[in-house]
C-alpha positions as CSV (number, residue, x, y, z in Angstrom):
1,X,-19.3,104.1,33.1
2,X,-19.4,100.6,32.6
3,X,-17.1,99.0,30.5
4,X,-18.1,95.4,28.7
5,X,-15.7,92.4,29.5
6,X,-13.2,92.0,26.5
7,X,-12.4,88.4,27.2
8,X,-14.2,85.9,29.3
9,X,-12.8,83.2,28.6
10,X,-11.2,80.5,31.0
11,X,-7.5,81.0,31.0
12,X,-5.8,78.2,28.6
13,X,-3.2,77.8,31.2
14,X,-6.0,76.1,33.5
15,X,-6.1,73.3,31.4
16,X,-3.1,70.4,31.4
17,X,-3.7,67.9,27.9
18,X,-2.4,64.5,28.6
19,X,-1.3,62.7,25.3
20,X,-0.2,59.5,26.2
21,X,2.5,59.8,28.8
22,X,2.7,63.9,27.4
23,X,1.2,66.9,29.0
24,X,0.9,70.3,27.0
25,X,-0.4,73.5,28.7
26,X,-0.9,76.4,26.6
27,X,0.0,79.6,28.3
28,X,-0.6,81.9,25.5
29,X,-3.4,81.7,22.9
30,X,-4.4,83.1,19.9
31,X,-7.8,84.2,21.6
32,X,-5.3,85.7,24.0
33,X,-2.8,87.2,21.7
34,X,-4.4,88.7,19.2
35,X,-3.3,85.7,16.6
36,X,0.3,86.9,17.1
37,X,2.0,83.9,19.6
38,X,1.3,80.9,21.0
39,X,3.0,79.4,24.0
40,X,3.0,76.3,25.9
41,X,4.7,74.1,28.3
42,X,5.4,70.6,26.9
43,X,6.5,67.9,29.4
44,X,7.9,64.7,28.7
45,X,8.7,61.8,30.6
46,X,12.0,59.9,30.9
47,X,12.2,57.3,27.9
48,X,9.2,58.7,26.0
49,X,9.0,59.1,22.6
50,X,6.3,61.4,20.4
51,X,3.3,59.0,20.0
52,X,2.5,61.3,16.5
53,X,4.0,61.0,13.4
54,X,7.2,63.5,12.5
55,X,5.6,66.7,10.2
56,X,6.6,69.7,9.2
57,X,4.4,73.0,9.1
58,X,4.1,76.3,6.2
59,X,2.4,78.6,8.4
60,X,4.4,79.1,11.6
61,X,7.9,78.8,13.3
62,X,8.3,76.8,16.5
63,X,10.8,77.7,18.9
64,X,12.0,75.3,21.3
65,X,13.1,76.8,25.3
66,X,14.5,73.6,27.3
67,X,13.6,74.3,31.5
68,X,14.6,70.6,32.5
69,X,16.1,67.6,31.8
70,X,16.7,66.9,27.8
71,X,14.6,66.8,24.8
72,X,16.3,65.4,21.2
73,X,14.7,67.1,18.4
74,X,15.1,65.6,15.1
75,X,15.1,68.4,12.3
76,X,15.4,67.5,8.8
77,X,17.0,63.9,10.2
78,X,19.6,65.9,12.4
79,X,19.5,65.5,15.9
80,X,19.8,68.2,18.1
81,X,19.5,68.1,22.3
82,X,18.0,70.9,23.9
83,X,18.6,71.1,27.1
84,X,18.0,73.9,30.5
85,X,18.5,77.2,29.0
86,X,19.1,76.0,25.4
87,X,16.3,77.2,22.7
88,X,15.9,75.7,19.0
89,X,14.3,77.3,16.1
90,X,12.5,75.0,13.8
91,X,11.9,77.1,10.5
92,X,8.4,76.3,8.5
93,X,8.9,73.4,6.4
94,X,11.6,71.4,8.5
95,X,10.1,68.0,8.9
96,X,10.8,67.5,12.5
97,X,9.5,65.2,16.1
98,X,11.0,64.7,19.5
99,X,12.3,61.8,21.8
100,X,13.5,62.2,25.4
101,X,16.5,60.0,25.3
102,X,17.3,60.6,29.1
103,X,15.9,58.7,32.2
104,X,14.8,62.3,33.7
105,X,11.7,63.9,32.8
106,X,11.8,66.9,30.3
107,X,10.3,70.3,30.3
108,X,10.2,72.5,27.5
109,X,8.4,76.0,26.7
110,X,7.3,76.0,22.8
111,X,6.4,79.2,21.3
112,X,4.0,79.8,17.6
113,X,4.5,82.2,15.4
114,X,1.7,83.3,14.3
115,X,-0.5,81.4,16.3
116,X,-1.9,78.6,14.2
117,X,-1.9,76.2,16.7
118,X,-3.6,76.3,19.7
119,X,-5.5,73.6,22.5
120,X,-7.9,72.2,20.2
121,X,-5.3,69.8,18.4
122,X,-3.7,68.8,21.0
123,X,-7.0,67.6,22.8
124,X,-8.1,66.0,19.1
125,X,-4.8,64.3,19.0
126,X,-5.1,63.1,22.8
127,X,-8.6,61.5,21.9
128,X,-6.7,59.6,19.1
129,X,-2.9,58.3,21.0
130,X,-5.1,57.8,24.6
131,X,-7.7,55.7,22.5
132,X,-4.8,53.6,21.3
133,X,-3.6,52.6,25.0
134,X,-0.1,52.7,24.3
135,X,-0.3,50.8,20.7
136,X,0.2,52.6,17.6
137,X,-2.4,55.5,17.2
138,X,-4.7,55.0,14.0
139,X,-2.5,56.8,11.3
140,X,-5.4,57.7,9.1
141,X,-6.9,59.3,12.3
142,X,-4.0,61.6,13.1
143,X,-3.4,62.3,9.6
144,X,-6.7,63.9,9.3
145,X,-6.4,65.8,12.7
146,X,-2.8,66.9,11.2
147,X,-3.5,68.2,8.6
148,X,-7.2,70.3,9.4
149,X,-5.0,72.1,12.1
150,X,-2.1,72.9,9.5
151,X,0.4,70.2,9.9
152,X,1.7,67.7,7.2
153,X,2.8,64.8,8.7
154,X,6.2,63.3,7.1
155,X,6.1,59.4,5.2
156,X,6.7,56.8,7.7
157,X,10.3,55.9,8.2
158,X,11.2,53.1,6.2
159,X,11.5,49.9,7.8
């Protein structure tokens, strides 16, 4: 007996999203997870900082698993460096970005739970930061992008 394919879809992990100097590359889904977990692979070069605004999220944890080099987290204005082998849990609600401080490029594994983010803000958000050629993305822009996938993004530091 024949059995229908269950999923056909293109596996996310075939797909790298460059954000500015960023990449992202989901691993897990929730198409691929049942909504349970999702999973990518963030890498960061040397010197680079988050081209998006800091935000917190309601609906999910993110857990943070450094590979290489070293990635400072900002959580609720403490900074915390996660490095190889080091993991960070950012609870829903902690208003939080990243920077990599270091000359050597960084590689992190970040895990959703549930999974209420997935590919599709990430490639929205790259259409935004690439369009802005290193400047200043259009706030407004991102803002809206934030906030229809489920992140609030924090006030702008003060200057």
């Amino acid at each position: 007996m024949l059995r229908p394919m269950v999923n056909c879809s293109i596996n996310p992990s075939d797909e790298t999203i460059h954000i500015g100097p960023l990449a992202v590359r989901f691993l897990i889904t929730a198409e691929n997870s049942n909504d349970s977990v999702a999973a990518f692979e963030l890498i960061v070069p040397g010197a680079a900082r988050l081209p998006a605004p800091a935000h917190s999220h309601n609906h999910y944890e993110e857990t943070i698993y450094g590979i290489n080099g070293v990635l400072t987290w900002t959580v609720d204005d403490k900074p915390i460096e996660v490095g190889p082998g080091q993991a960070l849990c950012i609870p829903r609600g902690a208003v939080h970005r990243f920077d990599n401080r270091g000359i050597q490029d960084a590689k992190a594994l970040c895990i959703v739970t549930p999974a209420a983010i997935g590919p599709q803000y990430f490639r929205e958000s790259a259409e935004v930061i690439n369009a802005a050629a290193g400047g200043p993305p259009d706030r407004a822009k991102m803002t809206d992008i934030m906030r229809r996938h489920g992140l609030m993004p924090a006030p702008p530091p003060h200057a």
